[in-house]
N, CA, C and O atoms as CSV, one atom per row, in Angstrom:
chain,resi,resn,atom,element,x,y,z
A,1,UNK,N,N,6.437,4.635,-46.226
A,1,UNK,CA,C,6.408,4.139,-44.870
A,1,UNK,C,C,4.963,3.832,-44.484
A,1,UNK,O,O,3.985,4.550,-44.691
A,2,UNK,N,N,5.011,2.276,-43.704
A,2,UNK,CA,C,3.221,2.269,-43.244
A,2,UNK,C,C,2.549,2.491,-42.291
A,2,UNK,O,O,2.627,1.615,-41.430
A,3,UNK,N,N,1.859,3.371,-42.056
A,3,UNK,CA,C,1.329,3.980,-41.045
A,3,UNK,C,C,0.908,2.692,-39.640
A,3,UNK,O,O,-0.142,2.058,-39.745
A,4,UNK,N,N,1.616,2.512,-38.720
A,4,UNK,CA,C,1.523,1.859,-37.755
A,4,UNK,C,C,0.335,1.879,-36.829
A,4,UNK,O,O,-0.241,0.933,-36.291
A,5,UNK,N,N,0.061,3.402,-36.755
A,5,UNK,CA,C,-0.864,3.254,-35.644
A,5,UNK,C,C,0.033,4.324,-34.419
A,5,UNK,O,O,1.262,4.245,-34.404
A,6,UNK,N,N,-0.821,5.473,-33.251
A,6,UNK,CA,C,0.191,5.641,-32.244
A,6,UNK,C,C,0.843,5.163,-31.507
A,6,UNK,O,O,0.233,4.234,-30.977
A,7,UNK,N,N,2.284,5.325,-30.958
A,7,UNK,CA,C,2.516,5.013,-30.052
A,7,UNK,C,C,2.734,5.957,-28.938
A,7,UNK,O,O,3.149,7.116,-28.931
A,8,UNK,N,N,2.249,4.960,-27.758
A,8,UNK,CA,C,2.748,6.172,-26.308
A,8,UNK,C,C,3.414,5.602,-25.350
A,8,UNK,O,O,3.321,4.377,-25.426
A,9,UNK,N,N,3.943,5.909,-24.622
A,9,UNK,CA,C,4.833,5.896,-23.795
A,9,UNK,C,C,4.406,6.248,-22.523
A,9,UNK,O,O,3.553,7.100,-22.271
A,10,UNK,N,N,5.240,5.328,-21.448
A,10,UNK,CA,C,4.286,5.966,-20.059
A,10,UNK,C,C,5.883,5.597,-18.789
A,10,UNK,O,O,6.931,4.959,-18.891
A,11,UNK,N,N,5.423,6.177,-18.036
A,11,UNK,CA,C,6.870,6.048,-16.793
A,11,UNK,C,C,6.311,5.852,-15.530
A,11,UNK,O,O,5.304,6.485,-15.214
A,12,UNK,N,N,6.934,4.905,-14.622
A,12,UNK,CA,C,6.464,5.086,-13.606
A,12,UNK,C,C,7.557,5.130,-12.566
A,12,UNK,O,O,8.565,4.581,-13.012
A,13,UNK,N,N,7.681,5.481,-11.626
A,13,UNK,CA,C,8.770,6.055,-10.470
A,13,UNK,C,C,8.579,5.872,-9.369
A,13,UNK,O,O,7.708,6.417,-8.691
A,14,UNK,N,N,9.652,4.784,-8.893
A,14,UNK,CA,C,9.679,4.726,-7.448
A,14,UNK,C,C,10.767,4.962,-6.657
A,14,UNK,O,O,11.877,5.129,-7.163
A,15,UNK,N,N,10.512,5.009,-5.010
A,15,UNK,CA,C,11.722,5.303,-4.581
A,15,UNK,C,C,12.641,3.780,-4.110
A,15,UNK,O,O,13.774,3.808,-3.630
A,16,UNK,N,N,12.081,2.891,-4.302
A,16,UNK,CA,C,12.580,1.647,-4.222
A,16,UNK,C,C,12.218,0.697,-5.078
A,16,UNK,O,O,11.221,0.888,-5.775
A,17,UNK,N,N,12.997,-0.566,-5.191
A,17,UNK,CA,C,12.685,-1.698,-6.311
A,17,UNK,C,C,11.494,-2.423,-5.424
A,17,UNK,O,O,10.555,-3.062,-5.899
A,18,UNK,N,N,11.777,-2.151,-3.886
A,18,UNK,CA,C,10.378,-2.921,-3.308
A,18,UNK,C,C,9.258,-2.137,-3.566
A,18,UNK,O,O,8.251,-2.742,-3.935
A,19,UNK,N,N,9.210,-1.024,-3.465
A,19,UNK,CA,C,8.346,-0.437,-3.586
A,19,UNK,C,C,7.572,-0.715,-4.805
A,19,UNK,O,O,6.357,-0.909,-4.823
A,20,UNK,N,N,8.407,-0.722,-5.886
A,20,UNK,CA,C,7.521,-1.212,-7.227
A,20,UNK,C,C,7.351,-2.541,-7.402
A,20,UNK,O,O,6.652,-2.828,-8.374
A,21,UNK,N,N,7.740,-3.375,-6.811
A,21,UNK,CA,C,7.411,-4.899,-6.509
A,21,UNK,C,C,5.935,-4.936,-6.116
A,21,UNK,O,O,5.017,-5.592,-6.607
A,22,UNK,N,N,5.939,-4.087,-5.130
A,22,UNK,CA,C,4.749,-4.018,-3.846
A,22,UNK,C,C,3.668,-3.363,-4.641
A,22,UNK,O,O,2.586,-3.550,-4.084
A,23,UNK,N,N,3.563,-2.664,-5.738
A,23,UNK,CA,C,2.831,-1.567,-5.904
A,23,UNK,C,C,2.293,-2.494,-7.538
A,23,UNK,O,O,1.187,-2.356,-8.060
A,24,UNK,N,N,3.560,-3.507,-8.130
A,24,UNK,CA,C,2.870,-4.370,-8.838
A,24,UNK,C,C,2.301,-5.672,-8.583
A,24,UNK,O,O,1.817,-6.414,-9.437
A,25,UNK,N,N,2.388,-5.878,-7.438
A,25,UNK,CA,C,1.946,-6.911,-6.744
A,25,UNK,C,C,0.864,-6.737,-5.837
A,25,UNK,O,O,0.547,-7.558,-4.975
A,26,UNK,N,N,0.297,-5.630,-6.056
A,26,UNK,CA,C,-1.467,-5.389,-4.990
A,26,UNK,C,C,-2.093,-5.594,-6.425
A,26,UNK,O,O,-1.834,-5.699,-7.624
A,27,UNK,N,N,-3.261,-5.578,-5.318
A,27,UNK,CA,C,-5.044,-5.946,-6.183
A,27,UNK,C,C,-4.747,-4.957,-7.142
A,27,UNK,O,O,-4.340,-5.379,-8.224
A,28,UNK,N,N,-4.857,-3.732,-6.995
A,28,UNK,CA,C,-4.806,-2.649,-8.145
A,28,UNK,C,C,-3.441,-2.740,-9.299
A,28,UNK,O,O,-3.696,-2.380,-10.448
A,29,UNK,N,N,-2.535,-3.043,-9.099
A,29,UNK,CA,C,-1.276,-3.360,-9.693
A,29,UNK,C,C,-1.878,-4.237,-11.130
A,29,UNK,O,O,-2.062,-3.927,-12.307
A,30,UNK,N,N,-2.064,-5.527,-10.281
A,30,UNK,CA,C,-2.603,-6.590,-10.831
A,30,UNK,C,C,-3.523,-6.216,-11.939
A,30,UNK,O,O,-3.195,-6.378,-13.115
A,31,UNK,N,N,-4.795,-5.665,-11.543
A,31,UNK,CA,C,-6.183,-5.209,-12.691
A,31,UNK,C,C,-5.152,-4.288,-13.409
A,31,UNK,O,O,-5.149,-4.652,-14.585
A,32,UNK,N,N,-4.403,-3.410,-13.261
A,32,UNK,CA,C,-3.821,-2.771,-14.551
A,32,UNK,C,C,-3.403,-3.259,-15.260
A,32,UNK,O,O,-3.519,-2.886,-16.428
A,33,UNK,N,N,-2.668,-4.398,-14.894
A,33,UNK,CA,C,-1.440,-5.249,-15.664
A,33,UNK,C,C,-2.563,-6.488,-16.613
A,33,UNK,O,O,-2.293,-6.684,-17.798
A,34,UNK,N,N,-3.432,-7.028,-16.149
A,34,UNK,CA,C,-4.810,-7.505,-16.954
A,34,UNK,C,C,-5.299,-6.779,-18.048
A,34,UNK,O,O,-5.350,-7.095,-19.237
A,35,UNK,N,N,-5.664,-5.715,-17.446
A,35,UNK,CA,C,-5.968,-4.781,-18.542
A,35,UNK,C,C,-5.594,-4.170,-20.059
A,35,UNK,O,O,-6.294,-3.605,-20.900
A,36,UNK,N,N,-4.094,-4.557,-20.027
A,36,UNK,CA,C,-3.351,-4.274,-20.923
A,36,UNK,C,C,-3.629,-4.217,-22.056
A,36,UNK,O,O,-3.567,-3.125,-22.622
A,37,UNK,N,N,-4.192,-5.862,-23.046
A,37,UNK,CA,C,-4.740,-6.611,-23.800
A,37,UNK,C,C,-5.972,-5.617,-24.086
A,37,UNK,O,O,-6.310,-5.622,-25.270
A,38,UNK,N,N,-6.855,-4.606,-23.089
A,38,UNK,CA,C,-8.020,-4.212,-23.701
A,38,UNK,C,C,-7.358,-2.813,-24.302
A,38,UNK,O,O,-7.412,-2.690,-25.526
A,39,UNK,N,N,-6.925,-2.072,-23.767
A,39,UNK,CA,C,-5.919,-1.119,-25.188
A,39,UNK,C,C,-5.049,-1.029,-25.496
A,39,UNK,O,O,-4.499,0.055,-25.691
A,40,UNK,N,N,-4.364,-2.531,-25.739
A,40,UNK,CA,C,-2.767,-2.024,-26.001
A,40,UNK,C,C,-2.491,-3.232,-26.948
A,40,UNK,O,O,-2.115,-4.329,-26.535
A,41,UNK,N,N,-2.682,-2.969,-28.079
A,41,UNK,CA,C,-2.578,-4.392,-29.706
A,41,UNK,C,C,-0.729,-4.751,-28.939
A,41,UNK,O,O,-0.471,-5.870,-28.495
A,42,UNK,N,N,0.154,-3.790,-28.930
A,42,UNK,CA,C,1.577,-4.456,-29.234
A,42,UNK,C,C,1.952,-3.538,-27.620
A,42,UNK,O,O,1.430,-2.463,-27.324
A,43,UNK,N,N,2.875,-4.224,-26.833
A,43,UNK,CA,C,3.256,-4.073,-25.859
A,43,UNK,C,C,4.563,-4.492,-25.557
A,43,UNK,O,O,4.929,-5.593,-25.147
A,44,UNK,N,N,5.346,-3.304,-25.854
A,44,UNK,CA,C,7.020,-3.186,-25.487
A,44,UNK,C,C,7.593,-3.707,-23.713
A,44,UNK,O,O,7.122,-3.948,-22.602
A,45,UNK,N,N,8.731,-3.660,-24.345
A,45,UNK,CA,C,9.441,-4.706,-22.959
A,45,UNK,C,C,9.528,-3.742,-21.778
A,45,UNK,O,O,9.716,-2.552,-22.029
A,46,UNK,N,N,9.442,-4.029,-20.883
A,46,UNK,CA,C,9.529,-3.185,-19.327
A,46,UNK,C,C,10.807,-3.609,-18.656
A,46,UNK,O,O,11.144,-4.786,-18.530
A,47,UNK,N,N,11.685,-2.290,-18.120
A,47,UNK,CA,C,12.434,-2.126,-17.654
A,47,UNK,C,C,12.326,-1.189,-16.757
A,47,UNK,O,O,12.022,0.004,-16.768
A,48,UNK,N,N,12.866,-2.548,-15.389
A,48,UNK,CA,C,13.198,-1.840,-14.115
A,48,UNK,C,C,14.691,-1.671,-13.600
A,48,UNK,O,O,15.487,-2.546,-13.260
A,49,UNK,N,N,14.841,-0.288,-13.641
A,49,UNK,CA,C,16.217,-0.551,-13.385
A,49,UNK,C,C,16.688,0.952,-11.758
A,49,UNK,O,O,16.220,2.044,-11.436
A,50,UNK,N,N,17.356,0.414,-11.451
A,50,UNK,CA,C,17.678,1.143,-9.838
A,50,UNK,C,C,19.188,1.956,-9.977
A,50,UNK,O,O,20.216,1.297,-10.134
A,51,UNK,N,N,19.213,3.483,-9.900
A,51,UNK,CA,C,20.258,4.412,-9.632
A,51,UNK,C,C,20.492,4.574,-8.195
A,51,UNK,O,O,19.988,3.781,-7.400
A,52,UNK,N,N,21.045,5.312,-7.906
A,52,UNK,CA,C,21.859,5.320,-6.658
A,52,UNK,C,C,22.851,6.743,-6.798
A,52,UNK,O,O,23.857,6.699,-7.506
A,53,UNK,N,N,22.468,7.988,-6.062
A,53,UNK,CA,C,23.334,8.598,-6.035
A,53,UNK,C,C,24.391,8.286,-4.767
A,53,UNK,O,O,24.030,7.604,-3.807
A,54,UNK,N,N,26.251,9.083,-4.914
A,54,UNK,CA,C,26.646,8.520,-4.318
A,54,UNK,C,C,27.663,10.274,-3.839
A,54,UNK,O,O,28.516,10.271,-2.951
């Protein structure tokens, strides 16, 4: 097997889908999401997805 390199994993949590709209859509959101490219060679798919207790 060939040694890939690490991978990590990261989560982020909101209490709304606006909320993470809003929170990727400010100035700071933005420079993270730029940033990516300076440590991250391969970058997996992002999923937002919304529960609901009932």
């Amino acid at each position: 097997m060939k040694h890939v390199g690490l991978i990590y994993k990261s989560e982020l949590w909101f209490d709304s889908i606006e909320n993470a709209q809003a929170a990727f859509a400010s100035e700071i959101g933005q420079q993270a999401y730029d940033d990516v490219p300076n440590f991250a060679e391969n970058v997996a798919v992002t999923y937002i997805t919304e529960t609901q207790k009932f």
